[in-house]
Backbone bond lengths (Angstrom), bond angles and torsions (degrees), N, CA, C in turn:
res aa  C-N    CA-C-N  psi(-1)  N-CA   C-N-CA  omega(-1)  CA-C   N-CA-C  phi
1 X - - - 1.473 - - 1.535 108.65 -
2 X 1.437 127.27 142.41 1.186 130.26 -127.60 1.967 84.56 -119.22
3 X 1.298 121.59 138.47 1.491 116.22 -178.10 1.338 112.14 -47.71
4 X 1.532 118.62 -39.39 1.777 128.86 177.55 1.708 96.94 -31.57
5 X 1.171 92.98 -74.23 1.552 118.85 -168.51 1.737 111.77 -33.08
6 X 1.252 85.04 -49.40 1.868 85.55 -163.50 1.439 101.23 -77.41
7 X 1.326 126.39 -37.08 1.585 139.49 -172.54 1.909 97.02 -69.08
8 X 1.224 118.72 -28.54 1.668 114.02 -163.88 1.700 94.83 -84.71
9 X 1.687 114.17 -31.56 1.305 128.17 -167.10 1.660 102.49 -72.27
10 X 1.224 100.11 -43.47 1.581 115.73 172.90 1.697 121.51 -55.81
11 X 1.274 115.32 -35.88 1.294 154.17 -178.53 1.561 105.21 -57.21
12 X 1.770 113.79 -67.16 1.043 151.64 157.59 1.323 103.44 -31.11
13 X 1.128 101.91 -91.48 1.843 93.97 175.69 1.080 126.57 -41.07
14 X 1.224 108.03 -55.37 1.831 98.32 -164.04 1.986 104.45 -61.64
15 X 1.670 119.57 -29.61 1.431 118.67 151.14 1.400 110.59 -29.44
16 X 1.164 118.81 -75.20 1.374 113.19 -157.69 1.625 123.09 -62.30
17 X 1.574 103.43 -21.63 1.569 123.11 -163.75 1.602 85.42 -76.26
18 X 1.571 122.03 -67.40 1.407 125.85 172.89 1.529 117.73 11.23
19 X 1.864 103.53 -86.17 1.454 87.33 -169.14 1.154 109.95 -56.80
20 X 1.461 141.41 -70.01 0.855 132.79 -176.54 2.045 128.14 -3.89
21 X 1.279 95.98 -61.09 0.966 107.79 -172.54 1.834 103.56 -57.28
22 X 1.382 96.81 -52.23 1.627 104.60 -170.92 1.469 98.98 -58.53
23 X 1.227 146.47 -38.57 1.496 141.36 -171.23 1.635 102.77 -80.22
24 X 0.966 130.74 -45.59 1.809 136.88 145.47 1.695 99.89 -9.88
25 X 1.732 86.24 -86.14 1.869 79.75 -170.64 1.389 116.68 -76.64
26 X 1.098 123.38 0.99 1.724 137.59 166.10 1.674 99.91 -32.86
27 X 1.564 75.59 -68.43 2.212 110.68 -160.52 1.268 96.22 -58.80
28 X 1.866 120.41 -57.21 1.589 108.59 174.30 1.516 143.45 -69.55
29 X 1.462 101.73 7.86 1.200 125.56 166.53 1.534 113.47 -82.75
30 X 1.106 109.85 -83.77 1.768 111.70 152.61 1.273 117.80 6.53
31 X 1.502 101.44 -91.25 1.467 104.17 170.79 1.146 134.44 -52.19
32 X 1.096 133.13 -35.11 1.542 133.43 171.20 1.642 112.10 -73.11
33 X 1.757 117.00 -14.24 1.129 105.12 151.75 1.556 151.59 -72.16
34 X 1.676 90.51 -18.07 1.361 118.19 -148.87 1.959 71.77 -104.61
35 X 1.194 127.87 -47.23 1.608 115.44 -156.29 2.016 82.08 -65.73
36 X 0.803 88.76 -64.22 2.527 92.53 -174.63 1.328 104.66 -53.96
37 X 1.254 129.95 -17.21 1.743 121.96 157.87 2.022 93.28 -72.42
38 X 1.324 109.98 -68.19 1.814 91.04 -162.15 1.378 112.09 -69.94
39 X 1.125 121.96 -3.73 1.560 136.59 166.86 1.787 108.09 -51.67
40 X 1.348 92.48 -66.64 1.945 102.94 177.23 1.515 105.69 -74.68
41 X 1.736 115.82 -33.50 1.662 74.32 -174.48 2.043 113.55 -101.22
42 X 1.084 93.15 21.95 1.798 111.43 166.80 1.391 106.82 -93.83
43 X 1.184 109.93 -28.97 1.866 96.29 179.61 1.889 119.59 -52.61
44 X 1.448 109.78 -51.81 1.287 92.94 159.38 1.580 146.22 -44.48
45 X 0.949 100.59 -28.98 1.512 112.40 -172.82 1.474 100.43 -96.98
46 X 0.869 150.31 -12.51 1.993 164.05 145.05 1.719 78.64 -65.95
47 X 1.016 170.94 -128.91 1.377 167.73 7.06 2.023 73.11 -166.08
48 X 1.364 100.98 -95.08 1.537 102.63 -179.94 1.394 127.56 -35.79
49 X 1.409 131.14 -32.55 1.198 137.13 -170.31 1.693 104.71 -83.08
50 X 1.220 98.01 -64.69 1.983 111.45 161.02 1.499 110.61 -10.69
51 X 1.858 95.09 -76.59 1.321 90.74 -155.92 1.731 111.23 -86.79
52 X 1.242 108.03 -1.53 1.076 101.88 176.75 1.466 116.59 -80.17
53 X 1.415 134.08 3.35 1.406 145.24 148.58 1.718 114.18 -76.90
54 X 1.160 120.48 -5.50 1.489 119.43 -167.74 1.871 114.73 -102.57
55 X 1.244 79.92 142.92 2.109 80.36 -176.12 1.642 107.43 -49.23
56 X 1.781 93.91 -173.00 1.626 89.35 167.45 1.270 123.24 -81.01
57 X 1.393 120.84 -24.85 1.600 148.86 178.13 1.532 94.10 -67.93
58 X 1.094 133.57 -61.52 1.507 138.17 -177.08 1.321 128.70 -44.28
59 X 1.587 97.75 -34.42 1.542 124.30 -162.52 1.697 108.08 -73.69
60 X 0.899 121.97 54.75 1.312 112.00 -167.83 1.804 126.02 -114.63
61 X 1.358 126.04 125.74 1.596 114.17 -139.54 1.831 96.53 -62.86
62 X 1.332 113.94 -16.19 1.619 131.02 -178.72 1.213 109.90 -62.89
63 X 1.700 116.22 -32.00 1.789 117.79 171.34 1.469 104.24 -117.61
64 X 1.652 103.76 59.22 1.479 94.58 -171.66 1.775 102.51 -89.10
65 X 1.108 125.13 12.21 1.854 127.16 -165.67 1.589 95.66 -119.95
66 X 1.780 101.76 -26.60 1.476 101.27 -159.34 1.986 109.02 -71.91
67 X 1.044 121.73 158.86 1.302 123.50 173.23 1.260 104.98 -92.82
68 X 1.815 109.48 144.55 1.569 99.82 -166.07 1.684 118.80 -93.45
69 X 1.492 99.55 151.53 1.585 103.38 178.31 1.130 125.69 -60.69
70 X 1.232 125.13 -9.03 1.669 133.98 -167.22 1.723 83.04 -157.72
71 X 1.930 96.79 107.93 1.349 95.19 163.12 1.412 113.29 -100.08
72 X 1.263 125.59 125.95 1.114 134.30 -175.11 2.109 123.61 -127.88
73 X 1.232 128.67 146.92 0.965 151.15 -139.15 1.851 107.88 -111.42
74 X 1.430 91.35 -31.73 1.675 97.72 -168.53 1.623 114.78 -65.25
75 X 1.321 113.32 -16.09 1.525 119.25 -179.50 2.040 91.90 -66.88
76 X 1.267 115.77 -62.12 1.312 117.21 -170.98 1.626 100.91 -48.38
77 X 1.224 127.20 -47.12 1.539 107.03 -163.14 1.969 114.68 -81.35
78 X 1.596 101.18 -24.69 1.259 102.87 171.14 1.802 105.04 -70.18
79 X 0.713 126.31 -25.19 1.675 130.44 175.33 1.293 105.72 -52.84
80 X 1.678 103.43 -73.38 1.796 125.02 -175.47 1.825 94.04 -45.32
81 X 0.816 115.01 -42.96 1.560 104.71 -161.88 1.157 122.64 -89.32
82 X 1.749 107.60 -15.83 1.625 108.43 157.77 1.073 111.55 -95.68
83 X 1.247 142.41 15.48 1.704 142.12 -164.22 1.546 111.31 -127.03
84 X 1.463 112.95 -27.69 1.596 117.27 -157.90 1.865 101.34 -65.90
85 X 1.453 102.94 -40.09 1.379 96.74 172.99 1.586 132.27 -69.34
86 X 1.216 106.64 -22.81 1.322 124.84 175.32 1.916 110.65 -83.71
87 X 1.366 120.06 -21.38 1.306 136.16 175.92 1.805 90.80 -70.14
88 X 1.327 112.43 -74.62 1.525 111.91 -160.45 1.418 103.16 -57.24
89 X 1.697 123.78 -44.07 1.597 111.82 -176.56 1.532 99.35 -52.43
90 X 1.253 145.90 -62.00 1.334 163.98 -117.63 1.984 83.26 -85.14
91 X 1.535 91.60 -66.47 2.321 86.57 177.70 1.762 103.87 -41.85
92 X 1.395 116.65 -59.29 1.495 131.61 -164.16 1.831 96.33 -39.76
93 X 1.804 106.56 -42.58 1.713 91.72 -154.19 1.722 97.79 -102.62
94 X 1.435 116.85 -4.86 1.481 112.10 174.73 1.727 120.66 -104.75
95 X 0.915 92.90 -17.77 1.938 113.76 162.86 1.465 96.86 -56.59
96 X 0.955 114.01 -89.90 1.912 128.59 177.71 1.488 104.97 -22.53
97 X 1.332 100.77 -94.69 1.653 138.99 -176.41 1.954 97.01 -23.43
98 X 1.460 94.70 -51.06 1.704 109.11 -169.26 1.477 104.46 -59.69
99 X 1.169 130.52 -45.28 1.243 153.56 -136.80 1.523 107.77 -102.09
100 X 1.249 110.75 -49.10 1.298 117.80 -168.41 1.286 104.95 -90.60
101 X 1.513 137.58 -58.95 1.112 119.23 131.25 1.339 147.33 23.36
102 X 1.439 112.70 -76.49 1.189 109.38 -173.46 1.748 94.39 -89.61
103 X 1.288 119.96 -20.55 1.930 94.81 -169.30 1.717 94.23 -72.62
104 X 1.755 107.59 -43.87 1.686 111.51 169.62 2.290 90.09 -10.70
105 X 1.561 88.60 -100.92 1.507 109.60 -164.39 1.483 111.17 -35.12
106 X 1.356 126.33 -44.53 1.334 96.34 171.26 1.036 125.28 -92.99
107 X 1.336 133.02 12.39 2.252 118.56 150.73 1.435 79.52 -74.87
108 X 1.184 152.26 -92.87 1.647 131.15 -154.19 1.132 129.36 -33.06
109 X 1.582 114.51 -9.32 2.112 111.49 -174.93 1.461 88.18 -114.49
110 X 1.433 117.55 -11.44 1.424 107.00 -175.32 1.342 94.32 -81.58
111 X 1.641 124.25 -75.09 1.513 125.46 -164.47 1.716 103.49 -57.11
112 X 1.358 141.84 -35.79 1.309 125.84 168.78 1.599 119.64 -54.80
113 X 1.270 111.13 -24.61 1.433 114.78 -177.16 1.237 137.94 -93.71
114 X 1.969 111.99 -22.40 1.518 121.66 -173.76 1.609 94.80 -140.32
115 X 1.332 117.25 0.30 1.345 108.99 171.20 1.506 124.99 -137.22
116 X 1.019 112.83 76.02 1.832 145.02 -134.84 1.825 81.76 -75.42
117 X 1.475 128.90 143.15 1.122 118.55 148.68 1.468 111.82 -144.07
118 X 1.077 129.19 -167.05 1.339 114.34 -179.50 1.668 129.61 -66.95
119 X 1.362 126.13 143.41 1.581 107.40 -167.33 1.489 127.06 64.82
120 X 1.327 106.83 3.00 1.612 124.24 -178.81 1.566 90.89 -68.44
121 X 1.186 172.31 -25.15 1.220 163.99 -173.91 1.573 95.79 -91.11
122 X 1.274 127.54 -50.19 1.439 122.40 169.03 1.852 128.49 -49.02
123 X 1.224 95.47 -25.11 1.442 97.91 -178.32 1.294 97.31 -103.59
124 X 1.142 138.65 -19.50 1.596 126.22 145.83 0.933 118.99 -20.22
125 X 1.539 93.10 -91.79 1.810 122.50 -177.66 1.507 108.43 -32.55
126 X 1.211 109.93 -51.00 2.042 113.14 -179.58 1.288 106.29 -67.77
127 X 1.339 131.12 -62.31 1.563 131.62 178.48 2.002 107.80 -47.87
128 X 1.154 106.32 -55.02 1.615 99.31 159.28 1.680 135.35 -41.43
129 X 1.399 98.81 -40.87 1.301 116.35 177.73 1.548 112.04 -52.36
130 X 1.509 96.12 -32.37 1.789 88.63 -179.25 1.426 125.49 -80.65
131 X 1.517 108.05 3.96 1.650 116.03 171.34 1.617 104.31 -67.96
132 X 0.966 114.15 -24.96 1.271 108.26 -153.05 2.137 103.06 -106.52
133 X 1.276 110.76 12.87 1.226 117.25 -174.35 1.336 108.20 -88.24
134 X 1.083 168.15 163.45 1.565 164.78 -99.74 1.681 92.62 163.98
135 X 1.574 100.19 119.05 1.279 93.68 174.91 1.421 135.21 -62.14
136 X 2.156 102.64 -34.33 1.420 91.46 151.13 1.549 160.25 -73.16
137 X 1.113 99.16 18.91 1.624 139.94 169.43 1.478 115.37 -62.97
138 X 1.126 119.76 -53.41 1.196 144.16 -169.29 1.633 122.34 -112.29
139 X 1.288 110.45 -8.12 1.376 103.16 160.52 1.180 140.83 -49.45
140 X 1.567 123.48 -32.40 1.442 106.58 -165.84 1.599 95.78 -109.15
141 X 1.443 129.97 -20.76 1.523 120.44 132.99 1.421 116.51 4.40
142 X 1.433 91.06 -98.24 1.242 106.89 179.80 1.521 142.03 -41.86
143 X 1.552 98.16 -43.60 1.666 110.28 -173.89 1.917 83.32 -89.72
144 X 1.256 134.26 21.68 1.515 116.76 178.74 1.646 79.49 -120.52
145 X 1.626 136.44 -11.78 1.294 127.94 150.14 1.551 141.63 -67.15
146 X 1.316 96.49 -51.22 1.332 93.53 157.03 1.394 127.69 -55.61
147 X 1.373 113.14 -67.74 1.624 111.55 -178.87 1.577 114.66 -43.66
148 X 1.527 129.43 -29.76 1.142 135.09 -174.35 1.486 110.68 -73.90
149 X 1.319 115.40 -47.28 1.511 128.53 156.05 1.462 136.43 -48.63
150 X 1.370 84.71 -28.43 1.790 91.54 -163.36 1.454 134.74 99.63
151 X 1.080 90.07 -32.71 2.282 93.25 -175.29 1.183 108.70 -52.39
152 X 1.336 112.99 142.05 1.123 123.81 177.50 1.507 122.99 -72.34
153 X 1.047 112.59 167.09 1.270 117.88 -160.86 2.235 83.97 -98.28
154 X 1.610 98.49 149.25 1.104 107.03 171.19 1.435 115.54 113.82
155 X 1.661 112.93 -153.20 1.882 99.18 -157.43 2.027 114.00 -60.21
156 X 1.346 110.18 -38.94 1.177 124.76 175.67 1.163 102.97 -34.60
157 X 1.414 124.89 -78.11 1.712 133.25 178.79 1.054 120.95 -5.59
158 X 1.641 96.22 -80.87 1.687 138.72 -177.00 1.648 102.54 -30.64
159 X 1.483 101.55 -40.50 1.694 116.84 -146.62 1.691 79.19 -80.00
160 X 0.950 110.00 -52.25 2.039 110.30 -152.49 2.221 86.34 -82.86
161 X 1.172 125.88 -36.66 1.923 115.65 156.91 1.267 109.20 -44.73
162 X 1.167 114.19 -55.79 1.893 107.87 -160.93 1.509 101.68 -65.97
163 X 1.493 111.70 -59.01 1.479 126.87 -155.71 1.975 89.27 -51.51
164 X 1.222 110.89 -51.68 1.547 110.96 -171.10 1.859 116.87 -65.06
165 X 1.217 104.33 -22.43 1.159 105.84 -176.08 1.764 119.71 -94.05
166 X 1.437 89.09 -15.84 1.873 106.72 176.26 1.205 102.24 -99.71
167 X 1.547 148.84 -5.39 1.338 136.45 156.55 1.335 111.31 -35.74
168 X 1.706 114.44 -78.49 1.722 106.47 -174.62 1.255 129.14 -50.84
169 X 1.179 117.26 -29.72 1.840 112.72 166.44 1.332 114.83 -83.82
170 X 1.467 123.11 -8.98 1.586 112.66 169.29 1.127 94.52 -85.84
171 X 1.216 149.57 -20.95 1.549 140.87 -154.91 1.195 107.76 -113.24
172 X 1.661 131.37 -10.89 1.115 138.09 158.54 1.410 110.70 -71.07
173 X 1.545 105.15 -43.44 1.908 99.71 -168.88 1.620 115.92 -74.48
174 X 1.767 90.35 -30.20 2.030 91.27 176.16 1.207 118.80 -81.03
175 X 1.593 114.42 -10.87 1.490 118.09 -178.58 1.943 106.31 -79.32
176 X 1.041 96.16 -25.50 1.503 89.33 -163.13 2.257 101.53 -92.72
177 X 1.558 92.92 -28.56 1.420 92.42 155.16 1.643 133.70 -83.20
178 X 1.676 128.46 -11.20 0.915 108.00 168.92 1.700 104.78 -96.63
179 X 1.532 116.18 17.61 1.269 108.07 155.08 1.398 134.09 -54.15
180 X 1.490 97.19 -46.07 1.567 124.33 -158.64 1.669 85.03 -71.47
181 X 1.908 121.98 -26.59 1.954 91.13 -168.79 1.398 121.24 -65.38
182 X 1.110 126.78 159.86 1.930 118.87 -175.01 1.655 84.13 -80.61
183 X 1.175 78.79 152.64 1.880 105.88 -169.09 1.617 93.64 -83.42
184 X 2.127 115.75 -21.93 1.636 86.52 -179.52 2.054 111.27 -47.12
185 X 1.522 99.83 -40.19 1.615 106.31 -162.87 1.311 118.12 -52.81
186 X 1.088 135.04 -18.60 1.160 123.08 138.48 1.488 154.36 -93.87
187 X 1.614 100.21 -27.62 1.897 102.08 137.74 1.444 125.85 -19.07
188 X 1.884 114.83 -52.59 1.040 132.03 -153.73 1.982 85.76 -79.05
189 X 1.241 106.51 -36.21 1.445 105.49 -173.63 1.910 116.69 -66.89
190 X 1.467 84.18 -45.05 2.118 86.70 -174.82 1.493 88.96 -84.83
191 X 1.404 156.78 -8.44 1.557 122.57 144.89 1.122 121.86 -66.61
192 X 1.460 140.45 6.07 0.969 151.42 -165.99 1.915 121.91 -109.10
193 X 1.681 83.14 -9.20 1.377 110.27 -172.49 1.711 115.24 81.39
194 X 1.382 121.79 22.90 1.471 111.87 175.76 0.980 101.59 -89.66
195 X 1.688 103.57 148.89 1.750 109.76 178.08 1.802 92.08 -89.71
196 X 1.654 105.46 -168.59 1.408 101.05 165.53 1.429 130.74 -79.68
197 X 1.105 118.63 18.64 1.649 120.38 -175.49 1.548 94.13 -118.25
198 X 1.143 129.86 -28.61 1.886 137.46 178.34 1.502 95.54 -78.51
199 X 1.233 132.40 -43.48 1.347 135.70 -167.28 1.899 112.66 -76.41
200 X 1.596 93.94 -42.21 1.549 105.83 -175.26 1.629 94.92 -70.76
201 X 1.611 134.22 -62.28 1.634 141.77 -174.62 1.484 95.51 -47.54
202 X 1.741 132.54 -73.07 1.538 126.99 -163.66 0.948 111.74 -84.78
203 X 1.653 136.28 -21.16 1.773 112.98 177.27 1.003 100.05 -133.95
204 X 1.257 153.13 -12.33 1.714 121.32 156.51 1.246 146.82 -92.01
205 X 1.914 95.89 -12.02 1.584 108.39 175.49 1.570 107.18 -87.00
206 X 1.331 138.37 -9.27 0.941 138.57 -178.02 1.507 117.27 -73.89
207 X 1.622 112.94 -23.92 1.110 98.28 -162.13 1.900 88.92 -136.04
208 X 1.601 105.57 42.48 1.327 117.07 -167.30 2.113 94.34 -111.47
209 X 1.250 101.50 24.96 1.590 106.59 -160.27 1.854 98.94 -83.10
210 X 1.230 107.18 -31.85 1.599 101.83 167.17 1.894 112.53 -68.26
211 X 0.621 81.71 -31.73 1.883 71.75 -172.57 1.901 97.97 -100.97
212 X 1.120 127.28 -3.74 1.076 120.59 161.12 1.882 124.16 -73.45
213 X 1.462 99.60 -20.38 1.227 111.60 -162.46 1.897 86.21 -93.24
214 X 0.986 132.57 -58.31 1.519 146.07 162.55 1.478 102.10 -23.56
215 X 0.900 123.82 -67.66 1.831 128.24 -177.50 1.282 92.67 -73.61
216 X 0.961 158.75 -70.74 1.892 145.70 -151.58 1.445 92.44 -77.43
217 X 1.572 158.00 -12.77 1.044 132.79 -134.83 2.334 69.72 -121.12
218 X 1.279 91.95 -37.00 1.769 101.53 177.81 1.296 112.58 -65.19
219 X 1.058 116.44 -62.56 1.625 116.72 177.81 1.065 109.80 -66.10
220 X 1.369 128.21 -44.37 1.559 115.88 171.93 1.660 118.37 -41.03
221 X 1.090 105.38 -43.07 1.878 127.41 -149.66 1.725 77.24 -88.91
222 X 0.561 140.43 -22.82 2.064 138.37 -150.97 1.345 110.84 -110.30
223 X 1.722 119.80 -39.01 1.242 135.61 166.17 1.217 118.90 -74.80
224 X 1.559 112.47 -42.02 1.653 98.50 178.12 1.443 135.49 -84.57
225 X 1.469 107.19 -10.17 1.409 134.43 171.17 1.224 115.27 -80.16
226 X 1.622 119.55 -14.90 1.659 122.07 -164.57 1.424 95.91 -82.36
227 X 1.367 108.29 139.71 1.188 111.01 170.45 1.669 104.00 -139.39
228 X 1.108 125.20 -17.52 1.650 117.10 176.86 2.254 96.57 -61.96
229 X 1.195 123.24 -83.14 1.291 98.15 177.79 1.283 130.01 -31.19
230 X 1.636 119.86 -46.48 1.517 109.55 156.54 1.339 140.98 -7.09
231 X 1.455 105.18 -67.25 1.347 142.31 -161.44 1.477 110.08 -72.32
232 X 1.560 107.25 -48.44 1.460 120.72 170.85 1.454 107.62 -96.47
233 X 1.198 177.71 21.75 1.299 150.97 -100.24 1.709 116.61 132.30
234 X 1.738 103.55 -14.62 1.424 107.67 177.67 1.431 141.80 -121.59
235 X 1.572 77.35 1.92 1.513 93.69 167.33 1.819 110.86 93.05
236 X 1.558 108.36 -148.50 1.335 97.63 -172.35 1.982 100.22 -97.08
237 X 1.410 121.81 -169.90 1.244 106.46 -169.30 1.901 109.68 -90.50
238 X 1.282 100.78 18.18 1.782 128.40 -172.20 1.688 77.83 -101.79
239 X 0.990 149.54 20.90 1.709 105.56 -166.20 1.543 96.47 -174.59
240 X 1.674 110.75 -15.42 1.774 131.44 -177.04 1.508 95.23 -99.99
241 X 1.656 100.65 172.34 0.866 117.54 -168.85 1.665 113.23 -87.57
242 X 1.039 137.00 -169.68 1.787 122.17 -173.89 1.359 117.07 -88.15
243 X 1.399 115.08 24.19 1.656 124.41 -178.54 1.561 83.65 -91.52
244 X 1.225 117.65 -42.59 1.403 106.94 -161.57 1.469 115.17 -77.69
245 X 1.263 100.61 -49.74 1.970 109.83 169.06 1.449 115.74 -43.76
246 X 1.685 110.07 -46.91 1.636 119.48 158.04 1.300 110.73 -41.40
247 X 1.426 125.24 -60.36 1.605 104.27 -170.90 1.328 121.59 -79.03
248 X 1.579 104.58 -14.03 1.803 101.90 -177.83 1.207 111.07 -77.64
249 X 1.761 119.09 -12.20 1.219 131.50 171.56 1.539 118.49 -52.44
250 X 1.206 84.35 -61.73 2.109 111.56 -178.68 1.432 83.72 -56.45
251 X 1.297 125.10 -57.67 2.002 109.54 -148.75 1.332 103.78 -121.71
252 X 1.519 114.90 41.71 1.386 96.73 174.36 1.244 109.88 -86.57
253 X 1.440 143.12 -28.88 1.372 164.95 -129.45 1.192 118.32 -115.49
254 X 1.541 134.73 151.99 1.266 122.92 -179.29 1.546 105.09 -58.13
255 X 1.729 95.61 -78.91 1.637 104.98 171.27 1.407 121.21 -72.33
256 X 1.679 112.68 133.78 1.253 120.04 -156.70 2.063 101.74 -74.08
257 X 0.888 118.39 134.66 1.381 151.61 177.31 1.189 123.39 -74.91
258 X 1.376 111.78 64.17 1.683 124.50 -163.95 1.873 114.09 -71.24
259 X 1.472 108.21 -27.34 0.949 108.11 -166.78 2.235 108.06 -88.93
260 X 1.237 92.53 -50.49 1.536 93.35 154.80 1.365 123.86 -43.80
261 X 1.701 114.38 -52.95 1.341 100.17 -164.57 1.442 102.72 -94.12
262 X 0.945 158.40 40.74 1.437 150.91 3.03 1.883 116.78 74.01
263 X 0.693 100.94 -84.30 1.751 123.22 174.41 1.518 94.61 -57.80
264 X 0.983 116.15 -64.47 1.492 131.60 -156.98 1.885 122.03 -68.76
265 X 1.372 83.84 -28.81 1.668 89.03 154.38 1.427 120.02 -96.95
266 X 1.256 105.52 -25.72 1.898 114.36 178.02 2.122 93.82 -52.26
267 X 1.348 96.28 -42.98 1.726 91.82 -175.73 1.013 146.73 -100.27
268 X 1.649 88.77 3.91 1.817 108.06 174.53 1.643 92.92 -105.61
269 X 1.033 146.81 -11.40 1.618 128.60 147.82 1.083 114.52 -76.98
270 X 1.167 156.15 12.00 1.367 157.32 163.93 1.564 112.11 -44.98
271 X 1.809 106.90 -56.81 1.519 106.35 -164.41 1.960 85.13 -68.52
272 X 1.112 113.62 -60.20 1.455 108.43 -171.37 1.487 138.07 -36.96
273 X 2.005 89.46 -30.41 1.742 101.03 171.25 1.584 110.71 -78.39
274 X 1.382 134.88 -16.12 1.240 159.29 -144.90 1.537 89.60 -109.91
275 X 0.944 146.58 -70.90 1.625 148.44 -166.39 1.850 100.09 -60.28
276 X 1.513 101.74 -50.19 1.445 110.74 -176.49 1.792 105.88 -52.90
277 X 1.021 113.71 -58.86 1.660 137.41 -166.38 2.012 89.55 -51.88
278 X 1.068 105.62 -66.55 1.428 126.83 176.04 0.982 129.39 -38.57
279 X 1.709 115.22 -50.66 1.396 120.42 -162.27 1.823 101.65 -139.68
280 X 0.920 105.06 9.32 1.775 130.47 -176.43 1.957 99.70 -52.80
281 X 1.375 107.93 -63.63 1.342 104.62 -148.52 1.402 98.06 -73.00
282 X 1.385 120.29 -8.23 1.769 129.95 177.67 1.048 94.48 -85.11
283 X 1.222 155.60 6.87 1.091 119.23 -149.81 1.845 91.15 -116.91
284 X 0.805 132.85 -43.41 1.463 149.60 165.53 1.500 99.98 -43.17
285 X 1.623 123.32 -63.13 1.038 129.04 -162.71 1.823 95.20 -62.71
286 X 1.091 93.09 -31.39 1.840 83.38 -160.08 1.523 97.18 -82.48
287 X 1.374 125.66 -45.01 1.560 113.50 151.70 1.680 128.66 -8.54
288 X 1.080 120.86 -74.33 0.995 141.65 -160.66 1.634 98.88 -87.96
289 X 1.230 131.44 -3.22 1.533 120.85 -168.80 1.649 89.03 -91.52
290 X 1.006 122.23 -29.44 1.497 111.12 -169.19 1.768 116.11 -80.43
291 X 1.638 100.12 -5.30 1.549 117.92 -166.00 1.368 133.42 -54.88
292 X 1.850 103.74 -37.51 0.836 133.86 -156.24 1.983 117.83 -133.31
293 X 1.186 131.81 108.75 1.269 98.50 -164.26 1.653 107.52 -109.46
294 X 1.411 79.43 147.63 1.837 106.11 -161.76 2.025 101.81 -79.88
């Protein structure tokens, strides 16, 4: 065998070894991106978790990386005990708000979508329009409505703000998913003699459970985090929802209270990390079900 030969054979191989190799460091590239992406966005929450174990003396924004010398517990229970009431109002106005809401939005994506009538693209377009309104836009509107009306200030309110302001994105997400159903499935329904209210209850809300989970997992996540209606709209932090007890937490005090308020957000995302954990892996899927039509 001739030196050409063995050196071209040699040649050969190390070709073939190549990709290999390149998809090797492909994968360890990847990963070392993906570990320094959850690296930065975990640092906050190591920042929050930290100090929310640390005294008041400890708490200091100068040892904000440092782990504390005296781990201690008492920040969590002074938290729990100014928050628990503000936790249960907070279920009371996103339970509701979530709920009503989203059935609101889907009879609106249903009748915009399979039951066409005249100007039906116009009342789209307007019901859409309200995504795009800024809540501080509309504040003194509003608070010159209520007071003119009467309603009281507090969870009730909140409930009839959210529910109005989550119509256009529930009615956007069910409209564009009861696009995707094949139109035989309901043909199959009005030969059957269903009107549209027999047709919407037995064959489309039944199987409307992906995009139902998408809108409650939104309105949930949107209501309990809101705090500008809060603020105007919720009364005192005895009577609001736990955005407000949260901030009287942070500023009730001369000196600000790093380690409480600290604690105090670790436990007012709880219900929110809990819905995610729960209803998380739908939530993508139900995204995307309306994407494409079947």
């Amino acid at each position: 065998m001739s030196t050409t030969t063995v050196f071209e054979k040699e040649m050969a191989a190390q070709k073939v070894g190549n990709p290999k190799l390149g998809r090797t460091l492909g994968t360890s590239a990847r990963y070392v991106l993906l570990i320094v992406s959850l690296c930065i966005v975990l640092m906050p929450v190591y920042v929050l978790l930290v100090t929310s174990f640390k005294t008041a003396t400890d708490a200091d924004p100068s040892t904000t990386w440092m782990l504390p010398t005296d781990w201690s517990i008492q920040n969590w229970i002074n938290a729990w005990e100014a928050l628990k009431g503000g936790l249960a109002r907070s279920l009371m106005l996103v339970i509701p708000s979530s709920l009503i809401s989203s059935f609101l939005g889907s009879a609106n994506g249903f009748v915009l979508s399979r039951w066409r009538f005249p100007g039906s693209n116009v009342v789209f377009t307007m019901i859409l329009f309200g995504m795009f309104i800024p809540y501080q836009a509309v504040m003194i509107p509003l608070m010159k409505i209520i007071v003119g009306t009467g309603a009281p200030f507090g969870i009730p309110t909140l409930i009839f703000m959210h529910v109005v302001y989550g119509i256009p994105i529930c009615t956007l997400i069910f409209r564009n998913y009861y696009e995707s159903i094949p139109m035989e499935l309901i043909e199959a329904a009005r030969v059957d003699g269903a009107g549209m209210l027999r047709t919407y209850f037995s064959v489309v809300l039944p199987i409307s459970v992906p995009s139902f989970v998408v809108v409650i997992i939104w309105q949930f996540t949107s209501a309990w985090n809101d705090f500008l209606f809060a603020l105007f709209f919720g009364g005192t932090s005895q009577s609001g929802p736990v955005t407000l007890a949260l901030n009287e937490l942070a500023h009730g005090s001369i000196m600000a209270d790093y380690g409480g308020s600290m604690a105090g957000a670790l436990i007012a995302s709880v219900p929110t990390l809990i819905v995610y954990i729960a209803l998380g892996k739908y939530f993508v899927g139900g995204l995307m079900s309306g994407s494409v039509k079947g």
